[in-house]
MARTI-897050 format. One record per atom (N, C-alpha, C, O): residue number from 1; residue in one letter; atom name; x negated, y, z negated. Coordinates in nm, 3 decimals, m for minus. Each point is the difference from the previous one (the first is absolute). Last residue first. Layout:
REM residues N
<k:NUM; r:A; a:CA; xx:X; yy:Y; zz:Z>
...
END
This chain:
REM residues 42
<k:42; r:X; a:N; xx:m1.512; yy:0.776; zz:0.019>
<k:42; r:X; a:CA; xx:m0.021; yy:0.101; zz:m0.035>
<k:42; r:X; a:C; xx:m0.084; yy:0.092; zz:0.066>
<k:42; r:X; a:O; xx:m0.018; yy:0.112; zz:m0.047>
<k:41; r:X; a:N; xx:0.427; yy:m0.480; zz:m0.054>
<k:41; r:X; a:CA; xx:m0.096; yy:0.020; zz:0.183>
<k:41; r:X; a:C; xx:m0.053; yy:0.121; zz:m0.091>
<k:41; r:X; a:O; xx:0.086; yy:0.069; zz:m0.055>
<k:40; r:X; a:N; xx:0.121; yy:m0.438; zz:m0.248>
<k:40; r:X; a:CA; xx:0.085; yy:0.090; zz:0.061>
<k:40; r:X; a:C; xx:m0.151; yy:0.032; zz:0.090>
<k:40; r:X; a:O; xx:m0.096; yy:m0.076; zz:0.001>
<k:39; r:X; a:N; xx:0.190; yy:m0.401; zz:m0.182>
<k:39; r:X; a:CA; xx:m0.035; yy:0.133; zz:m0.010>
<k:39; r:X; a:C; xx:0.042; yy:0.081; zz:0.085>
<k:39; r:X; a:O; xx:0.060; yy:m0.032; zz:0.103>
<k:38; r:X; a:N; xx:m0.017; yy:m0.443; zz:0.009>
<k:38; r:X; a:CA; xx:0.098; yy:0.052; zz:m0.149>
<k:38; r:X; a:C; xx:m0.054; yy:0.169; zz:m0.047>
<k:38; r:X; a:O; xx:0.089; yy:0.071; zz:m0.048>
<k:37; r:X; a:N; xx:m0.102; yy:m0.213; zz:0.605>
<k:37; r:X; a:CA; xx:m0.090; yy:m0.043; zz:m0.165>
<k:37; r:X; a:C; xx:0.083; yy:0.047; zz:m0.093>
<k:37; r:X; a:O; xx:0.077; yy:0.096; zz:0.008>
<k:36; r:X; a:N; xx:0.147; yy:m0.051; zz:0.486>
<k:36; r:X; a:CA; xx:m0.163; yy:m0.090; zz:m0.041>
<k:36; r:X; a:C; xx:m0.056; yy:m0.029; zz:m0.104>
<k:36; r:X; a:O; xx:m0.059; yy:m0.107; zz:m0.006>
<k:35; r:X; a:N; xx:0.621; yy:0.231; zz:0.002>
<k:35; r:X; a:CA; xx:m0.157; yy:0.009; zz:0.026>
<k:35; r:X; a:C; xx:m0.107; yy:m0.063; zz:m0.006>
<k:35; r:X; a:O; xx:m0.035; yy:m0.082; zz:m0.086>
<k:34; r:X; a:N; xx:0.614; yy:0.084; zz:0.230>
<k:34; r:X; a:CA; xx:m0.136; yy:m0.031; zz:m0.070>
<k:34; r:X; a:C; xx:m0.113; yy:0.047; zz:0.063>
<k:34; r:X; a:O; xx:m0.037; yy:0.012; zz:0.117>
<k:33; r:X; a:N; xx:0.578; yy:0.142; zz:m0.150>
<k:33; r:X; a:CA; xx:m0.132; yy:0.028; zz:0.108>
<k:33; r:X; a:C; xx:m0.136; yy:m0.068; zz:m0.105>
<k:33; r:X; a:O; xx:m0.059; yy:0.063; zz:m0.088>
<k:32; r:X; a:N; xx:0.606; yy:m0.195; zz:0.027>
<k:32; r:X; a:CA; xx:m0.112; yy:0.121; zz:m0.041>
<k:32; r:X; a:C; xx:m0.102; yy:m0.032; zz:0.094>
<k:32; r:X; a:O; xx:m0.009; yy:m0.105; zz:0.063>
<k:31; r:X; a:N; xx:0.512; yy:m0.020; zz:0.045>
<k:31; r:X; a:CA; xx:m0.111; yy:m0.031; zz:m0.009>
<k:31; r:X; a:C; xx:m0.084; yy:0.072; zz:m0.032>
<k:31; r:X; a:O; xx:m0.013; yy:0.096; zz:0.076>
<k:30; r:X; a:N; xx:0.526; yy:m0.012; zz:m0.204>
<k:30; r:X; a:CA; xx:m0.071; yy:0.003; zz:0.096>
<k:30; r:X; a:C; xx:m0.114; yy:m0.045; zz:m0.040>
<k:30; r:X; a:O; xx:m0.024; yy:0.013; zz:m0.120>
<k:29; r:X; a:N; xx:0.349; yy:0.324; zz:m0.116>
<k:29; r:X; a:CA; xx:m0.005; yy:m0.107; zz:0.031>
<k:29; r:X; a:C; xx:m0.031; yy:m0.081; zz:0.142>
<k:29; r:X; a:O; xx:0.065; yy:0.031; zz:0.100>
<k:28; r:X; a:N; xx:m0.137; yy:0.427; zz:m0.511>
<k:28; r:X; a:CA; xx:0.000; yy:m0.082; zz:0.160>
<k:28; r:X; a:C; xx:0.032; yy:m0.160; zz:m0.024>
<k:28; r:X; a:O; xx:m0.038; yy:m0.072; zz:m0.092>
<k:27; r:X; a:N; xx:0.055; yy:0.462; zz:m0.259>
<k:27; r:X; a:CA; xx:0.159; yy:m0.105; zz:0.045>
<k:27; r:X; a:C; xx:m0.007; yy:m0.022; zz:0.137>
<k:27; r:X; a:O; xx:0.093; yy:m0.005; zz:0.081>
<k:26; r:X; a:N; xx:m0.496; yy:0.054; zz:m0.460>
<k:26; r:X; a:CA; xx:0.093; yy:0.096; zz:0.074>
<k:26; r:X; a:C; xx:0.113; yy:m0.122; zz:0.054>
<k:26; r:X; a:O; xx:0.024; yy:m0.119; zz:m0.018>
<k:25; r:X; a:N; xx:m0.379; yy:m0.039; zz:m0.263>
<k:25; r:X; a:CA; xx:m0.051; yy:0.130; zz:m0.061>
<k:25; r:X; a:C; xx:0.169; yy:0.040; zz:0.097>
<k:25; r:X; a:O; xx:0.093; yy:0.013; zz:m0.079>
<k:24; r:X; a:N; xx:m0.205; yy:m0.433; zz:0.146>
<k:24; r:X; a:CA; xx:0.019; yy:m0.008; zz:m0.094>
<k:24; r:X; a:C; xx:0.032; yy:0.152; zz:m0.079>
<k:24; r:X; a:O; xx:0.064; yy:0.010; zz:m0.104>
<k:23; r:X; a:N; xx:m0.017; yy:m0.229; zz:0.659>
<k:23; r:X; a:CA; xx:m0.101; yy:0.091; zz:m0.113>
<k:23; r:X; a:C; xx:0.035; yy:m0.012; zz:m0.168>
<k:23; r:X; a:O; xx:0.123; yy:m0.008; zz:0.001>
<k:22; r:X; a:N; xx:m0.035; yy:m0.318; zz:0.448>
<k:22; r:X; a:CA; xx:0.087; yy:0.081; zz:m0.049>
<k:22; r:X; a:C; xx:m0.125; yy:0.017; zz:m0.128>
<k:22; r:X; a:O; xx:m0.068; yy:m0.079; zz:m0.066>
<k:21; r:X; a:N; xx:m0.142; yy:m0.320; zz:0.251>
<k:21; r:X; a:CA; xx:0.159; yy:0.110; zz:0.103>
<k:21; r:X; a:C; xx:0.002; yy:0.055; zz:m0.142>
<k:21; r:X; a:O; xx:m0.048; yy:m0.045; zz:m0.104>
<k:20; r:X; a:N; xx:m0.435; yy:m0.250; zz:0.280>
<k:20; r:X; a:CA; xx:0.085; yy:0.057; zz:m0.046>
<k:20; r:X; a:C; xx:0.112; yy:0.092; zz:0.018>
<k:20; r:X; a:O; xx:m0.001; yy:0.085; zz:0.089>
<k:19; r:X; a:N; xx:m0.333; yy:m0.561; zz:0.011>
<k:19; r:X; a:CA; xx:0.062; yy:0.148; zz:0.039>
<k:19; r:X; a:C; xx:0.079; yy:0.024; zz:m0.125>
<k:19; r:X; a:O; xx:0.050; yy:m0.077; zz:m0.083>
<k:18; r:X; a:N; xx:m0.368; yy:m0.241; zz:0.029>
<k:18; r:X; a:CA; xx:m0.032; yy:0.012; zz:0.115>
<k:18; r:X; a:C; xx:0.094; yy:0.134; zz:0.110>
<k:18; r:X; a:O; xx:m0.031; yy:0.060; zz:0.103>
<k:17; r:X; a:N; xx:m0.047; yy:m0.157; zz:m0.660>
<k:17; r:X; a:CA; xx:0.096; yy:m0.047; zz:0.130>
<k:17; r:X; a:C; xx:m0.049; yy:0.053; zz:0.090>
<k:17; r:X; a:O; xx:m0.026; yy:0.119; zz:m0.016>
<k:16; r:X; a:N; xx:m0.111; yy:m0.030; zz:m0.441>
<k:16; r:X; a:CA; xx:m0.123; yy:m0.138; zz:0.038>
<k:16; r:X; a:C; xx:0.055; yy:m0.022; zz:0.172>
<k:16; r:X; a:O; xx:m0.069; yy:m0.056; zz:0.086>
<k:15; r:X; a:N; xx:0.150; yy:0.545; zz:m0.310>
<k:15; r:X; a:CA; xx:0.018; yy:m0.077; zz:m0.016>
<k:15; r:X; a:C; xx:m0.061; yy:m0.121; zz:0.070>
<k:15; r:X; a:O; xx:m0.076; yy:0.021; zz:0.094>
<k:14; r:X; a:N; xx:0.149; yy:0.585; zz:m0.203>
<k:14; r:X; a:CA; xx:m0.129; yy:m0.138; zz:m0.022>
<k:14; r:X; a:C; xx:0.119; yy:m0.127; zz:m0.006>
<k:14; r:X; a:O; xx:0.101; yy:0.019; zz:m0.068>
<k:13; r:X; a:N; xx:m0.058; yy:0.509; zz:0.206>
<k:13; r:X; a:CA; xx:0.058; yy:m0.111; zz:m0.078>
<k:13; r:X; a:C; xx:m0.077; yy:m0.120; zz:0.026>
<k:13; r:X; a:O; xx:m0.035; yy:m0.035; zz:0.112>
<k:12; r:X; a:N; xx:0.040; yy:0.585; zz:m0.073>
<k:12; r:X; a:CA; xx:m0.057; yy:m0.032; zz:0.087>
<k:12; r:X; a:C; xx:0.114; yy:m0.187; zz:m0.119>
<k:12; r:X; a:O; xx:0.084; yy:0.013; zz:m0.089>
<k:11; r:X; a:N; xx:0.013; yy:0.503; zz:0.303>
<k:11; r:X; a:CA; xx:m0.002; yy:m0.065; zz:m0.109>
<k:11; r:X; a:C; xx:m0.079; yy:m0.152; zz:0.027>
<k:11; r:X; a:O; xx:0.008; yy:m0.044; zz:0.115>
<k:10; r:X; a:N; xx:0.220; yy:0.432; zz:0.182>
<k:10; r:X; a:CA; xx:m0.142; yy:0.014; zz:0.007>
<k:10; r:X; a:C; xx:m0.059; yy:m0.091; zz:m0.124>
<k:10; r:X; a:O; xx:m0.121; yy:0.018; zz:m0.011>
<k:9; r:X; a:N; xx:0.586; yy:0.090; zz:0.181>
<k:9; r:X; a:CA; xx:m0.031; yy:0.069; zz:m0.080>
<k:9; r:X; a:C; xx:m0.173; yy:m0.028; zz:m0.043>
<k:9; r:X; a:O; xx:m0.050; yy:0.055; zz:m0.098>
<k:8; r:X; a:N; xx:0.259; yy:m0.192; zz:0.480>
<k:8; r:X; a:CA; xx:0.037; yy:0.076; zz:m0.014>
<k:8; r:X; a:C; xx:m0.021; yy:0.082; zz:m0.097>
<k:8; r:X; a:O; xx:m0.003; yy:0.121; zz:0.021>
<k:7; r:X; a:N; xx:m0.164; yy:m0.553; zz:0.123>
<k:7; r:X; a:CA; xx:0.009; yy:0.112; zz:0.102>
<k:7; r:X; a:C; xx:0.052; yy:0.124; zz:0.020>
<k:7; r:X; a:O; xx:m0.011; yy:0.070; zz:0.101>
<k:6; r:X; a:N; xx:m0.230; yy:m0.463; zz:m0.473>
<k:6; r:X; a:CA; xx:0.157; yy:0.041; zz:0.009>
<k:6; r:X; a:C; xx:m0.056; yy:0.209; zz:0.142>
<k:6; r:X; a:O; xx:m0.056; yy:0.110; zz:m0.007>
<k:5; r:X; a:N; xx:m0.289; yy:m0.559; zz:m0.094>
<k:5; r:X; a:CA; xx:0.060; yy:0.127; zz:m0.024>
<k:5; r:X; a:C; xx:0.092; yy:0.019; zz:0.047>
<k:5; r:X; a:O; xx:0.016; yy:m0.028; zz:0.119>
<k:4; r:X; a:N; xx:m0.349; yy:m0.416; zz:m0.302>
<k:4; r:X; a:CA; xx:0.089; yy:0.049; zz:0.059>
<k:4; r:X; a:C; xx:0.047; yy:0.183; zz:m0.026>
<k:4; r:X; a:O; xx:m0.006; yy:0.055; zz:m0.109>
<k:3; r:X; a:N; xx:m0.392; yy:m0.506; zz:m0.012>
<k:3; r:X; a:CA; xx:0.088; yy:0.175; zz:m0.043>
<k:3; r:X; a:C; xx:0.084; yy:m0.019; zz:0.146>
<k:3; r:X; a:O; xx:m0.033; yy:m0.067; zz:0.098>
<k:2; r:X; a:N; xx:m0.115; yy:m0.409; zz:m0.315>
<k:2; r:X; a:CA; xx:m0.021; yy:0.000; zz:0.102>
<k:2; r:X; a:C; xx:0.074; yy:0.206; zz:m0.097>
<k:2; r:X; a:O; xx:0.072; yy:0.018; zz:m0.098>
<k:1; r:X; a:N; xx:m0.336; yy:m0.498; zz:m0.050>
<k:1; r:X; a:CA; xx:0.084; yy:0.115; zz:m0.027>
<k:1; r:X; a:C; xx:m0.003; yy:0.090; zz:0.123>
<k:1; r:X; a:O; xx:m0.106; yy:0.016; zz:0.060>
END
């Protein structure tokens, strides 16, 4: 499982794909910015 974050509205989206496009939450469209770990940085 791989988090991903939407660069604009800051949202985060979980999926198994090696990349991810276009935000689910806003009307970016475009490559989300993946993250290092499924958790959030505390």
């Amino acid at each position: 499982m791989n988090r991903y974050r939407c660069p604009i509205c800051g949202n985060d989206q979980y999926t198994s794909a090696e990349t991810a496009k276009d935000c689910i939450y806003c009307e970016y469209e475009g490559e989300l910015d993946k993250m290092e770990t499924l958790e959030e940085e505390g």
